[in-house]
HTML snippet that shows the backbone in 3Dmol.js (N, CA, C, O; Angstrom):
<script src="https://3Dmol.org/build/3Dmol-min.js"></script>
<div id="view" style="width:600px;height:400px;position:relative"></div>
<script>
const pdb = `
ATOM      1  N   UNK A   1       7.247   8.275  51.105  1.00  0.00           N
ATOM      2  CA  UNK A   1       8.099   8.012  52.234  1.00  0.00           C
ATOM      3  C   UNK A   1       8.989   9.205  52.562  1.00  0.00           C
ATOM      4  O   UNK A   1       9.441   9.244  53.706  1.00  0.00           O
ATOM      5  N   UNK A   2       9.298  10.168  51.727  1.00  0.00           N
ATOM      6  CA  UNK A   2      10.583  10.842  51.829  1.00  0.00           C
ATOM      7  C   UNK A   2       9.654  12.244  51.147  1.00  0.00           C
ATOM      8  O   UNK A   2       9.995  13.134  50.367  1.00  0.00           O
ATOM      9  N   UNK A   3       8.930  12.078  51.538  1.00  0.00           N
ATOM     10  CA  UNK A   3       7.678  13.479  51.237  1.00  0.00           C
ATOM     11  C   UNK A   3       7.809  14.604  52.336  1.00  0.00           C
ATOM     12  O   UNK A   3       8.581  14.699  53.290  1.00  0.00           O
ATOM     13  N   UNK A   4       6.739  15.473  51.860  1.00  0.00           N
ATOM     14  CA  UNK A   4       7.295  16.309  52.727  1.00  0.00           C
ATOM     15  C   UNK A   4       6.486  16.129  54.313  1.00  0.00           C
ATOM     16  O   UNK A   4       5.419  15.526  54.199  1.00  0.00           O
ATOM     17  N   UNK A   5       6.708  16.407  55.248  1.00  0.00           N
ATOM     18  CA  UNK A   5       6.564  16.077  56.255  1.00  0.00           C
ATOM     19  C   UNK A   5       5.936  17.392  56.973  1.00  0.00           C
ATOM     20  O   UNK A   5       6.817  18.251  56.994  1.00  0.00           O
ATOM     21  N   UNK A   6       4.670  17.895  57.603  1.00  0.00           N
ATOM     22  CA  UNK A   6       4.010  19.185  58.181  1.00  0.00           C
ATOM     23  C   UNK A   6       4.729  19.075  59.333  1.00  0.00           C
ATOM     24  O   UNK A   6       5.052  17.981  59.796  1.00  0.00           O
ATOM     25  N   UNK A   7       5.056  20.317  59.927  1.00  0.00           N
ATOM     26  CA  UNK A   7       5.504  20.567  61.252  1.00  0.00           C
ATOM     27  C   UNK A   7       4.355  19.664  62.216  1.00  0.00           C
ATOM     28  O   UNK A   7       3.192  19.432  61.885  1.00  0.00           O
ATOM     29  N   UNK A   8       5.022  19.240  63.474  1.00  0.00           N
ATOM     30  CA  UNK A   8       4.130  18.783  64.389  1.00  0.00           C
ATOM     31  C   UNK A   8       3.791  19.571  65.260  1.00  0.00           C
ATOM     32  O   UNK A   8       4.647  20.281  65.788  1.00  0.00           O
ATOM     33  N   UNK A   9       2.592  19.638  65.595  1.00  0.00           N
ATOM     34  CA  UNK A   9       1.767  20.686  66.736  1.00  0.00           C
ATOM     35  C   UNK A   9       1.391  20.345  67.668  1.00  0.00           C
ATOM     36  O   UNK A   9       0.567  19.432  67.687  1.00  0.00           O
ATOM     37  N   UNK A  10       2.009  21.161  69.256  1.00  0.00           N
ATOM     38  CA  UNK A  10       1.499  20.656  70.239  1.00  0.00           C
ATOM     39  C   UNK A  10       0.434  21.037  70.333  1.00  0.00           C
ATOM     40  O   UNK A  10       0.033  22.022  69.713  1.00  0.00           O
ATOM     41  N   UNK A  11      -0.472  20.167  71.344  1.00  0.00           N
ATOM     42  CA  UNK A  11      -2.120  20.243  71.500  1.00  0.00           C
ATOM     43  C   UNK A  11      -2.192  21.657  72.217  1.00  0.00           C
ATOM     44  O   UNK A  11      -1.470  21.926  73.177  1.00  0.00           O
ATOM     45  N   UNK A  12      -2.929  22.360  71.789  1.00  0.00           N
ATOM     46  CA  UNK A  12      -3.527  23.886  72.559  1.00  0.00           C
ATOM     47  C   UNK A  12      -3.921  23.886  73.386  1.00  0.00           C
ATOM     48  O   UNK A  12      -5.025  23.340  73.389  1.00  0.00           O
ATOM     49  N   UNK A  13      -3.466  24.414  74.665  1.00  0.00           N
ATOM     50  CA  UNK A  13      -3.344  24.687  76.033  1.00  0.00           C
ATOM     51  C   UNK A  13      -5.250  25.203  76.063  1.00  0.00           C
ATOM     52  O   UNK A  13      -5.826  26.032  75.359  1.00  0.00           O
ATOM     53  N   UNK A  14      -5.638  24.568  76.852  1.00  0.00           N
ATOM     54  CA  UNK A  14      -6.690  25.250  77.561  1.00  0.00           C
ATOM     55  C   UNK A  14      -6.801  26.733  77.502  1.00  0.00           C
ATOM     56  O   UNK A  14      -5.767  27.386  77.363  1.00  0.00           O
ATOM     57  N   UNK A  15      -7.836  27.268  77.585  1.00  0.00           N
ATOM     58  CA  UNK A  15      -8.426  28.932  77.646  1.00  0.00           C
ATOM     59  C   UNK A  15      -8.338  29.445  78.798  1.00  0.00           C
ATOM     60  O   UNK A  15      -8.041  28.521  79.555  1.00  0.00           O
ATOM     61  N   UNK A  16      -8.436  30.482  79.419  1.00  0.00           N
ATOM     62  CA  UNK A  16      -8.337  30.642  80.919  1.00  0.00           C
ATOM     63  C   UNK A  16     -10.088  30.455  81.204  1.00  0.00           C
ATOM     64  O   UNK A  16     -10.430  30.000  82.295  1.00  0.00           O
ATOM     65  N   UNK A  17     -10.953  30.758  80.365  1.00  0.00           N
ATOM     66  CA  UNK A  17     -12.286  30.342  80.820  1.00  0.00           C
ATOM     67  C   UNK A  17     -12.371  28.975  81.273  1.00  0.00           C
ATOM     68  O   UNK A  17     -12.871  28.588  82.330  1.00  0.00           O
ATOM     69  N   UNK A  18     -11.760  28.193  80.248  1.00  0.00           N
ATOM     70  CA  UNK A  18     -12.025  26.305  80.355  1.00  0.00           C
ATOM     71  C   UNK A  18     -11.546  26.284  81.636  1.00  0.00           C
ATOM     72  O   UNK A  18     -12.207  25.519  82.339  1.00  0.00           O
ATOM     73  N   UNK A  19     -10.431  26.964  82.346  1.00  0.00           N
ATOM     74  CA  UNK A  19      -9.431  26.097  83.311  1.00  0.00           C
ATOM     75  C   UNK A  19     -10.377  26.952  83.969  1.00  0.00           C
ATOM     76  O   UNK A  19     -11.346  26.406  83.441  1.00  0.00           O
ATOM     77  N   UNK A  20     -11.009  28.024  84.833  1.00  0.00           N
ATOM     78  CA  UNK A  20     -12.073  28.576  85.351  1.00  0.00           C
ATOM     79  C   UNK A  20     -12.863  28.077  85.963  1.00  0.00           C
ATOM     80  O   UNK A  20     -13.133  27.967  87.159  1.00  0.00           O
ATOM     81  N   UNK A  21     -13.526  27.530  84.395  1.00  0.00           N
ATOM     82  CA  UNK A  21     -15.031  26.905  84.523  1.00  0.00           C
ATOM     83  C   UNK A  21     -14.699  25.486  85.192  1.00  0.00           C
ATOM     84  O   UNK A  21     -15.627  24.910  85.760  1.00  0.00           O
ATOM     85  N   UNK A  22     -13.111  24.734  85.153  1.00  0.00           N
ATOM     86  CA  UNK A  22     -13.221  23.363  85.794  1.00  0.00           C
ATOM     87  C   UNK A  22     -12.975  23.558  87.224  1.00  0.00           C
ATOM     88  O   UNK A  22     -13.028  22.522  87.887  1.00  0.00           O
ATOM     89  N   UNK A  23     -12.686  24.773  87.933  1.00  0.00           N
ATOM     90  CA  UNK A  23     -12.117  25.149  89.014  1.00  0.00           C
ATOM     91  C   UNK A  23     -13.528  25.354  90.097  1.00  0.00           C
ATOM     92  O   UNK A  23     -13.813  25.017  91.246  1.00  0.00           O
ATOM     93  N   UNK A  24     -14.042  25.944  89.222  1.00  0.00           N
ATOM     94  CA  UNK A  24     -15.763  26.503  89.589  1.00  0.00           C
ATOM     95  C   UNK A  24     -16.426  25.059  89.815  1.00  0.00           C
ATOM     96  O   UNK A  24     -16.872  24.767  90.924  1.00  0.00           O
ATOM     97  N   UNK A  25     -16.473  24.273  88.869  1.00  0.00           N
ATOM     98  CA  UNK A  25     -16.861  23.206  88.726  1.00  0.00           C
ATOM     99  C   UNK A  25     -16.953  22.071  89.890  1.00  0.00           C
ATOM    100  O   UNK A  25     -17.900  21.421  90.331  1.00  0.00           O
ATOM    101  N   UNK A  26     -15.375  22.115  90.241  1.00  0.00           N
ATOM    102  CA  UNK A  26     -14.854  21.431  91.847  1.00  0.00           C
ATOM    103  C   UNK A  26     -15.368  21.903  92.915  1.00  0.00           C
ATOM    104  O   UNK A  26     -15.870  21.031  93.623  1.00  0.00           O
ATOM    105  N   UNK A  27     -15.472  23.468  93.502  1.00  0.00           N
ATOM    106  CA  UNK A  27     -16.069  24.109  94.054  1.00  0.00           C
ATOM    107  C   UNK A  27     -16.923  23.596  94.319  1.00  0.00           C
ATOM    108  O   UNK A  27     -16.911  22.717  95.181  1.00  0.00           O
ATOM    109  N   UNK A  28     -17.958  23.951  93.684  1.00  0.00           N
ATOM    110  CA  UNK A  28     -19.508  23.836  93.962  1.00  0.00           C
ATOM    111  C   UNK A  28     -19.539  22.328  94.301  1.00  0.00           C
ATOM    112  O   UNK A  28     -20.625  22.094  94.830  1.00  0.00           O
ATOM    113  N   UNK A  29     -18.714  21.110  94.199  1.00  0.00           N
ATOM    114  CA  UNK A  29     -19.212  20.259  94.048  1.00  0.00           C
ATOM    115  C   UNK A  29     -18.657  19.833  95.796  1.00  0.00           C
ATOM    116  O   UNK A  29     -19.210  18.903  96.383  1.00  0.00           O
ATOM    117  N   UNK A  30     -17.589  20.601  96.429  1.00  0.00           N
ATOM    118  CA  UNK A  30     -16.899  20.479  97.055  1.00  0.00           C
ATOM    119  C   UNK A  30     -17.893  21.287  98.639  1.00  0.00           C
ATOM    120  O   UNK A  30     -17.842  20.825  99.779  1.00  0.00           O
ATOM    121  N   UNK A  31     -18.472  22.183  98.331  1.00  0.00           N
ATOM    122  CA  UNK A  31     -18.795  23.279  98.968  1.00  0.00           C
ATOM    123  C   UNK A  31     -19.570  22.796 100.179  1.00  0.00           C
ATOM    124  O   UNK A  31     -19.392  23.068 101.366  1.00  0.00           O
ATOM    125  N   UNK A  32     -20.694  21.823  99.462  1.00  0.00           N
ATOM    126  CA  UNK A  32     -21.546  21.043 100.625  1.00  0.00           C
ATOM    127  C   UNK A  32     -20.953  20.079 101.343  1.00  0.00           C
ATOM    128  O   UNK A  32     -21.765  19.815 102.230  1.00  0.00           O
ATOM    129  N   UNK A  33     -20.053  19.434 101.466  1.00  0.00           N
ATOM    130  CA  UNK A  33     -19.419  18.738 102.188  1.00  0.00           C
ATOM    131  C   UNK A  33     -18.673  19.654 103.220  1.00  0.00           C
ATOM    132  O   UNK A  33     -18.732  19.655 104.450  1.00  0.00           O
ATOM    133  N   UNK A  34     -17.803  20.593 102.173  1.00  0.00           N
ATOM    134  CA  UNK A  34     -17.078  20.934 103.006  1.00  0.00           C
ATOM    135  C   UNK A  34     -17.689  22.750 104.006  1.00  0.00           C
ATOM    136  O   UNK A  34     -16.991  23.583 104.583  1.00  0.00           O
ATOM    137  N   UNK A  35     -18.692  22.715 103.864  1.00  0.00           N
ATOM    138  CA  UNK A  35     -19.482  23.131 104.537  1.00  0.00           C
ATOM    139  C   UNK A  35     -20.245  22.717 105.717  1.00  0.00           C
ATOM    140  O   UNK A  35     -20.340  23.414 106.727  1.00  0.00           O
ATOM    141  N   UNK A  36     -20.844  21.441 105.551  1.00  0.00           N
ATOM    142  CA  UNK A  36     -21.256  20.428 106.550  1.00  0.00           C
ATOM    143  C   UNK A  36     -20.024  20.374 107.470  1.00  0.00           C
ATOM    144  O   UNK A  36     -20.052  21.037 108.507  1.00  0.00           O
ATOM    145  N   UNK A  37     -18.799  19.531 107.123  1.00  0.00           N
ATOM    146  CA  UNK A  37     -17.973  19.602 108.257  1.00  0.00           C
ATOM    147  C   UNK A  37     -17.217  21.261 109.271  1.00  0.00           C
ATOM    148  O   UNK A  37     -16.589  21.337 110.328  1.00  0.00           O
ATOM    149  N   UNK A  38     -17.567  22.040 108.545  1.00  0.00           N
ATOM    150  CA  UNK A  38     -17.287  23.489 108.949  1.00  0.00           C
ATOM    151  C   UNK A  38     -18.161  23.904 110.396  1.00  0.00           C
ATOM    152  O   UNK A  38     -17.804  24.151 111.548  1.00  0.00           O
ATOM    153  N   UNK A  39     -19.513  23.843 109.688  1.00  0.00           N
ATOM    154  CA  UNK A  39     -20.995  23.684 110.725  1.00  0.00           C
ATOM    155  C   UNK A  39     -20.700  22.954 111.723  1.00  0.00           C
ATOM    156  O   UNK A  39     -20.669  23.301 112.904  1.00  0.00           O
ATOM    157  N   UNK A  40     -20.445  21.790 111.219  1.00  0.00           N
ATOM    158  CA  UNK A  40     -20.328  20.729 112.656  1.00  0.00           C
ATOM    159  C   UNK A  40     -19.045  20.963 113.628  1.00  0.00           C
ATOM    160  O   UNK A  40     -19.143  20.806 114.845  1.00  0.00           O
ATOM    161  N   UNK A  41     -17.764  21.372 112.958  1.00  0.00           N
ATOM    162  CA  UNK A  41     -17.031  21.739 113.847  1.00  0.00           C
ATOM    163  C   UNK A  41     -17.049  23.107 114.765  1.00  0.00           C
ATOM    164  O   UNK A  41     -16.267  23.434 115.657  1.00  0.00           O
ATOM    165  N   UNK A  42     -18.191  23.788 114.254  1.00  0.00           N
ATOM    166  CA  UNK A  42     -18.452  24.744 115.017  1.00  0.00           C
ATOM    167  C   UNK A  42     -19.557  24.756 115.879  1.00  0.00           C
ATOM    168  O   UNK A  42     -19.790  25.752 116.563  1.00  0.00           O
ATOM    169  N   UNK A  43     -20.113  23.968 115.911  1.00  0.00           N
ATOM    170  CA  UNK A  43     -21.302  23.144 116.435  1.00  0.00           C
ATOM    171  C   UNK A  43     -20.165  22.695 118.287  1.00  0.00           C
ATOM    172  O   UNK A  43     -20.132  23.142 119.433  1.00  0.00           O
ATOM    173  N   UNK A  44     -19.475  21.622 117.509  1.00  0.00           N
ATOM    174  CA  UNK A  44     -18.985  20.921 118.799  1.00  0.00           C
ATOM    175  C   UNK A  44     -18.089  22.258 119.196  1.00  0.00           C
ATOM    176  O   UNK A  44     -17.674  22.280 120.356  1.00  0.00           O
ATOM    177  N   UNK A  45     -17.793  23.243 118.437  1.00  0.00           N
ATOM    178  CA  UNK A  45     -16.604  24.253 119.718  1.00  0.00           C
ATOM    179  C   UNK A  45     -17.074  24.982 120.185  1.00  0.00           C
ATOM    180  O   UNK A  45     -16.334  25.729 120.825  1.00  0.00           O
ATOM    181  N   UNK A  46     -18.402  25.257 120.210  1.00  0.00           N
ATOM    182  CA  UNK A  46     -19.347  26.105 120.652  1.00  0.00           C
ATOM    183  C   UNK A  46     -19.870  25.199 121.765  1.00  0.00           C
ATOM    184  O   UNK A  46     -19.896  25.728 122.877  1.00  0.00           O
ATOM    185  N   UNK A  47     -20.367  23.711 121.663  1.00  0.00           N
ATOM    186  CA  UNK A  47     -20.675  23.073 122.851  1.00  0.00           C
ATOM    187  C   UNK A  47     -19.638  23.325 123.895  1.00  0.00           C
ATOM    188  O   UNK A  47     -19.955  23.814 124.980  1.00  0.00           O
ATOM    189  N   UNK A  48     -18.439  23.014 123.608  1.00  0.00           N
ATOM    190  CA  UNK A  48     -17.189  23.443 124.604  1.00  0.00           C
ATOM    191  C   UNK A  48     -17.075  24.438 125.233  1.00  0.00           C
ATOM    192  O   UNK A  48     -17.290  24.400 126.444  1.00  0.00           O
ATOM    193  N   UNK A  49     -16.755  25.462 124.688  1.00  0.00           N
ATOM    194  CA  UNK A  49     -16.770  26.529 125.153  1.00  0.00           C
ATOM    195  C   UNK A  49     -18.077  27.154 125.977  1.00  0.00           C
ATOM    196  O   UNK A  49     -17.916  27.920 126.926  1.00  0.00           O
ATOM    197  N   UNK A  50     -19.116  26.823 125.602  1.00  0.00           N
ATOM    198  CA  UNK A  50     -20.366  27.032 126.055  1.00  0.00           C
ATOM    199  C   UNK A  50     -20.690  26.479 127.676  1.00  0.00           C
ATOM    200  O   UNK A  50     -21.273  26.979 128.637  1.00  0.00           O
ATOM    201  N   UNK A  51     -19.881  24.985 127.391  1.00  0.00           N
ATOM    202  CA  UNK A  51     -19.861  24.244 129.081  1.00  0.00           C
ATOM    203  C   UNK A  51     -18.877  24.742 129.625  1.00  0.00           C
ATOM    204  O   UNK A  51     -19.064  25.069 130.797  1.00  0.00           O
ATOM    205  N   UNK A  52     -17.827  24.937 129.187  1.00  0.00           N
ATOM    206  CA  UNK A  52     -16.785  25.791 130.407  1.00  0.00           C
ATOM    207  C   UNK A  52     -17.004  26.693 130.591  1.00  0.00           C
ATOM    208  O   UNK A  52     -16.436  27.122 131.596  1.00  0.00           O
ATOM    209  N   UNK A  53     -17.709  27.456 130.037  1.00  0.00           N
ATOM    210  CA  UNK A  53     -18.296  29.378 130.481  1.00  0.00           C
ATOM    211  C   UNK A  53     -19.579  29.607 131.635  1.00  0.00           C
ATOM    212  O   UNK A  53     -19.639  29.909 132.826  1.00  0.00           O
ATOM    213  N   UNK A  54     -20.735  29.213 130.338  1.00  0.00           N
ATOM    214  CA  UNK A  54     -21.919  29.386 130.982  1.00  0.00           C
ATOM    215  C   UNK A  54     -22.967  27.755 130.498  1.00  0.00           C
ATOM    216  O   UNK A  54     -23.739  27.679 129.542  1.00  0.00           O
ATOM    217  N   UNK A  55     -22.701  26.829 131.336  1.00  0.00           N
ATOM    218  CA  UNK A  55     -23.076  25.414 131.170  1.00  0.00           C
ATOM    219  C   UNK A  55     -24.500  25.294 130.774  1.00  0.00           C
ATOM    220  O   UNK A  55     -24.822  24.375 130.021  1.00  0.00           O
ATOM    221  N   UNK A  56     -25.366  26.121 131.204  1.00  0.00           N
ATOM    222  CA  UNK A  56     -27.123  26.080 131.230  1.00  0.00           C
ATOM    223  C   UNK A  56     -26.876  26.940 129.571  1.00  0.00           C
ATOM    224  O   UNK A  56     -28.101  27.028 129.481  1.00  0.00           O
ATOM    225  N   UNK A  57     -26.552  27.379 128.713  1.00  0.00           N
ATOM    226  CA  UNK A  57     -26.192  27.852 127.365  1.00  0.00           C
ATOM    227  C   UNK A  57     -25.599  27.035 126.846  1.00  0.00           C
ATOM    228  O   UNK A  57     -25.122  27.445 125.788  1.00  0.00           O
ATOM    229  N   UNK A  58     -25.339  25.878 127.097  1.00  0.00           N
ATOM    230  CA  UNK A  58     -24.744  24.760 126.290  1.00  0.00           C
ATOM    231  C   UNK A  58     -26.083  24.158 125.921  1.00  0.00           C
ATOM    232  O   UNK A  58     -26.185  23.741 124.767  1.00  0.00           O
ATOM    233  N   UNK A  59     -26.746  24.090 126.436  1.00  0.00           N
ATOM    234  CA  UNK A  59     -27.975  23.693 126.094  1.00  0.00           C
ATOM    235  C   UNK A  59     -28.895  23.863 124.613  1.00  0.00           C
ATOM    236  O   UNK A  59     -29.590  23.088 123.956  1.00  0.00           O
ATOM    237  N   UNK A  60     -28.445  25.498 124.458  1.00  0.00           N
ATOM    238  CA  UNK A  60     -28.935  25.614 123.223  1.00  0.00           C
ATOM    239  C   UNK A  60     -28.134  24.517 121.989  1.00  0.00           C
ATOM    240  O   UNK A  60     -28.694  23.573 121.431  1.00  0.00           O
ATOM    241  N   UNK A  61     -26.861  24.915 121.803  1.00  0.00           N
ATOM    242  CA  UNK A  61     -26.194  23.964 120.930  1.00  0.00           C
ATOM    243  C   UNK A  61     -26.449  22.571 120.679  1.00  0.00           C
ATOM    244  O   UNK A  61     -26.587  21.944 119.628  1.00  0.00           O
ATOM    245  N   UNK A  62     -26.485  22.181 122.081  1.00  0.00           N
ATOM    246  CA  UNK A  62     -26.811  20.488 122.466  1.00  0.00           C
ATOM    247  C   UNK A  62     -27.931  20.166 121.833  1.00  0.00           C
ATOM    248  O   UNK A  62     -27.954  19.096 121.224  1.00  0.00           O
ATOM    249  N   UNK A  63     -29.329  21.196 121.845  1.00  0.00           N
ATOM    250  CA  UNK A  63     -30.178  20.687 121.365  1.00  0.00           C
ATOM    251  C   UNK A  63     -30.475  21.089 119.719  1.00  0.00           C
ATOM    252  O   UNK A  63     -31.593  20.896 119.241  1.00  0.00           O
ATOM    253  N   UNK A  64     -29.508  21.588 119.019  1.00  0.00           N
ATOM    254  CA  UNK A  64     -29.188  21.900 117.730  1.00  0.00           C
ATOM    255  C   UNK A  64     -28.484  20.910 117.152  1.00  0.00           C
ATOM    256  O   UNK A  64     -28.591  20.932 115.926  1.00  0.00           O
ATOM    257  N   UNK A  65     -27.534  19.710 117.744  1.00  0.00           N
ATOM    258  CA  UNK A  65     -27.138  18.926 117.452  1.00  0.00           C
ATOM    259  C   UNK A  65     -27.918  17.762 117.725  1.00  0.00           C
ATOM    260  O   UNK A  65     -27.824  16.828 116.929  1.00  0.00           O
ATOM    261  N   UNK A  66     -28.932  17.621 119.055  1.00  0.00           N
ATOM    262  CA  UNK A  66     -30.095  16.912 118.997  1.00  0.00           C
ATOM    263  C   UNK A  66     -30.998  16.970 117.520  1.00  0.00           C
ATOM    264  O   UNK A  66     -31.248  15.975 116.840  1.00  0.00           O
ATOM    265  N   UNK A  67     -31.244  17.788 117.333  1.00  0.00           N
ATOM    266  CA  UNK A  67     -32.080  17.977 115.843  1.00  0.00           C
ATOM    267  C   UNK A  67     -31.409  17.785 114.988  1.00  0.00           C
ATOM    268  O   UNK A  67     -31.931  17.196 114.041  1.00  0.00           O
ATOM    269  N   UNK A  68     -29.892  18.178 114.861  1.00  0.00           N
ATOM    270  CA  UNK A  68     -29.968  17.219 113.324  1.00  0.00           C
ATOM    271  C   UNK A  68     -29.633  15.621 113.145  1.00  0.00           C
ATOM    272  O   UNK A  68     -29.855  14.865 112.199  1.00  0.00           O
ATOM    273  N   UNK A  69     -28.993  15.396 114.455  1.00  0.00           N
ATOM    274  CA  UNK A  69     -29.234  13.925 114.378  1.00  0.00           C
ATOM    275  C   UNK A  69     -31.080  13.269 114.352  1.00  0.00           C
ATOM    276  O   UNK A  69     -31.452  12.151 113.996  1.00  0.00           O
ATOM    277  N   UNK A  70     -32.033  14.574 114.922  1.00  0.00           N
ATOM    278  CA  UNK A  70     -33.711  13.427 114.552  1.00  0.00           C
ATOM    279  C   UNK A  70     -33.385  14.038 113.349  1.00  0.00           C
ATOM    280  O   UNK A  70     -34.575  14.192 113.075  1.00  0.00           O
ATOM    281  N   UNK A  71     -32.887  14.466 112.501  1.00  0.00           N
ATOM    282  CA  UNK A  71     -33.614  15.015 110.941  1.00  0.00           C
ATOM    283  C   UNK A  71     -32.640  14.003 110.519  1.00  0.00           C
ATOM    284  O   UNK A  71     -33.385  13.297 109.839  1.00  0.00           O
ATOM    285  N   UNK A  72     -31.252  13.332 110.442  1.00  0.00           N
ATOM    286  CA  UNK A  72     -31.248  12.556 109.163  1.00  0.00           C
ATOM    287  C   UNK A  72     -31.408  10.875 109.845  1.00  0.00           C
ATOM    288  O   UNK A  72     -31.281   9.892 109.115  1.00  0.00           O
ATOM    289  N   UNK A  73     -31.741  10.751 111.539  1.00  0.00           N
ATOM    290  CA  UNK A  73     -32.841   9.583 111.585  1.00  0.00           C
ATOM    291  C   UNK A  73     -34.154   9.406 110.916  1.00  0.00           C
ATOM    292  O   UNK A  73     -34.565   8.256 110.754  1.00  0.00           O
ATOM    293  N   UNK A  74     -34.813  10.353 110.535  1.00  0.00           N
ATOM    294  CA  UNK A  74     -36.533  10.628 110.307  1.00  0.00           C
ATOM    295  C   UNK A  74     -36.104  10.347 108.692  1.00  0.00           C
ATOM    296  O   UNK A  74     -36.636   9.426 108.072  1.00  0.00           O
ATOM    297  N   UNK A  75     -35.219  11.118 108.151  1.00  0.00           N
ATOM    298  CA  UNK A  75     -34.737  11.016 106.269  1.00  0.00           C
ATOM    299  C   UNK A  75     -34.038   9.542 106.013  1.00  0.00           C
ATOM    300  O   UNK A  75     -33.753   9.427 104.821  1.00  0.00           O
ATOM    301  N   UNK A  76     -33.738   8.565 106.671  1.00  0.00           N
ATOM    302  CA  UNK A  76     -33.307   7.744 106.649  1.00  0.00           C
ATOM    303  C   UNK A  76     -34.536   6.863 106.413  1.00  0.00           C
ATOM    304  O   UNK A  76     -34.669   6.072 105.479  1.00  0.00           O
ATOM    305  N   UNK A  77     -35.680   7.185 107.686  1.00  0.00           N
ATOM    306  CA  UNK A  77     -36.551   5.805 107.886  1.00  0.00           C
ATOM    307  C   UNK A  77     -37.559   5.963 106.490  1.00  0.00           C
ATOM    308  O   UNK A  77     -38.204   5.144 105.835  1.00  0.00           O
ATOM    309  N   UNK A  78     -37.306   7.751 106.365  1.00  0.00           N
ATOM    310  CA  UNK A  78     -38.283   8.153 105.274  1.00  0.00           C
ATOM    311  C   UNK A  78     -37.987   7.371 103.745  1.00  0.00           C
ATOM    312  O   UNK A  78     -38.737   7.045 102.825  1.00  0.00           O
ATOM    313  N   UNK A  79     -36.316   7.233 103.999  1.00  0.00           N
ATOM    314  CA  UNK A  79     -36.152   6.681 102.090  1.00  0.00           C
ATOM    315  C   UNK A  79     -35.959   5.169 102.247  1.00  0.00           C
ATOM    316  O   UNK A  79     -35.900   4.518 101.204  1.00  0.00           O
ATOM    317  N   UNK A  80     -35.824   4.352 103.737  1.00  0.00           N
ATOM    318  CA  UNK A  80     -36.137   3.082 104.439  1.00  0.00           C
ATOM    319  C   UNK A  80     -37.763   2.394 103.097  1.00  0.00           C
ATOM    320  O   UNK A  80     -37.876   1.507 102.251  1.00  0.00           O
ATOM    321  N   UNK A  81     -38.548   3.354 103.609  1.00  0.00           N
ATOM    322  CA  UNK A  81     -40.456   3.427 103.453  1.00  0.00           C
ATOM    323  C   UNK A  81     -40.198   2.951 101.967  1.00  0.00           C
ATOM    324  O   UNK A  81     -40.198   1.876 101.368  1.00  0.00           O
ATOM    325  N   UNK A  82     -39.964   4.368 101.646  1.00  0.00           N
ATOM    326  CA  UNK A  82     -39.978   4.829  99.974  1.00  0.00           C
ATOM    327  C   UNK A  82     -39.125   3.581  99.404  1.00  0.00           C
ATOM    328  O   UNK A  82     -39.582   3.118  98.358  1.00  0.00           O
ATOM    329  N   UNK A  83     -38.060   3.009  99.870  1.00  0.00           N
ATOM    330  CA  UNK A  83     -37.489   2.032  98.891  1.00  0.00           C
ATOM    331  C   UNK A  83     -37.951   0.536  99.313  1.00  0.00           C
ATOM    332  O   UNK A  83     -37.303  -0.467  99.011  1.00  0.00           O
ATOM    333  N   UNK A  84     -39.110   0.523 100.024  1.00  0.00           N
ATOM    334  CA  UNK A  84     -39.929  -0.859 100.210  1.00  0.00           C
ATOM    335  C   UNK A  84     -41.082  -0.603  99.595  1.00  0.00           C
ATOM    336  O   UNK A  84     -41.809  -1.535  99.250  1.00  0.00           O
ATOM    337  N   UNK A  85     -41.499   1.009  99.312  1.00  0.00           N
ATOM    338  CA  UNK A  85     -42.523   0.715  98.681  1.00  0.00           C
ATOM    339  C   UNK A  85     -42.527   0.655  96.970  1.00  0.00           C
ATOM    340  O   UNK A  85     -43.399   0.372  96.148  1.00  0.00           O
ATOM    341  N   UNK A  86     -41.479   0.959  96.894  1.00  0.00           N
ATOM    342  CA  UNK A  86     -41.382   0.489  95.705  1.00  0.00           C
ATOM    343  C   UNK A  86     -40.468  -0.348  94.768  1.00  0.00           C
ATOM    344  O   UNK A  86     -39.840  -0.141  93.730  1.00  0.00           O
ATOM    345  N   UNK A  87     -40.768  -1.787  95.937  1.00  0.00           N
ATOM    346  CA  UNK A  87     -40.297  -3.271  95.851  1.00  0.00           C
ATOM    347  C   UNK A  87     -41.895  -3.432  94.874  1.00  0.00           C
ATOM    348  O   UNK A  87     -42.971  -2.839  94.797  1.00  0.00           O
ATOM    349  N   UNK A  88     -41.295  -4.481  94.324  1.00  0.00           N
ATOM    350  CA  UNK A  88     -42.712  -5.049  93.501  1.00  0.00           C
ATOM    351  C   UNK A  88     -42.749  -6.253  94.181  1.00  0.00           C
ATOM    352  O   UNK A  88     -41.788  -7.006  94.339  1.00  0.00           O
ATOM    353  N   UNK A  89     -44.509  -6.512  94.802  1.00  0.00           N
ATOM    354  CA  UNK A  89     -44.913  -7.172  95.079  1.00  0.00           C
ATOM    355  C   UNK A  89     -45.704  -8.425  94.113  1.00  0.00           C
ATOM    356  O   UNK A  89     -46.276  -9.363  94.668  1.00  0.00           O
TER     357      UNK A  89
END
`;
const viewer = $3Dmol.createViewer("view");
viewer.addModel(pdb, "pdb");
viewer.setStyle({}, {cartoon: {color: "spectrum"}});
viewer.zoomTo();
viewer.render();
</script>
């Protein structure tokens, strides 16, 4: 009871690699999202600007935003398929 008693130790601070590698970590995980909304907001300020300038050049954009709305209709119906076909009958 009245023994001797070891100093108490606070827990050891992280490495600057560890705190790095969790920083890196967020990043990458962060990047595609926040990439997607980057694209797209430059997508629609380019439609804008494109119709108040030169309107027949809005066209290009318009139909760049046409396509990716058919690409994640078409990836939708595609994993639609794929997850009926592999319902067990």
């Amino acid at each position: 009871m009245y023994g001797y008693e070891p100093p108490k130790r606070e827990p050891e601070a992280g490495s600057w690699g560890e705190i790095l590698m969790v920083i890196r970590l967020v990043f990458v995980e962060i990047a595609r999202p926040l990439g997607f909304l980057v694209l797209t907001l430059a997508l629609l300020m380019s439609i804008f600007v494109l119709l108040f300038s030169h309107p027949v050049y809005a066209l290009l954009p318009i139909a760049g935003l046409g396509a990716i709305i058919w690409w994640f209709i078409r990836r939708d119906r595609q994993r639609i398929r794929d997850a009926e076909d592999a319902l067990p009958r």
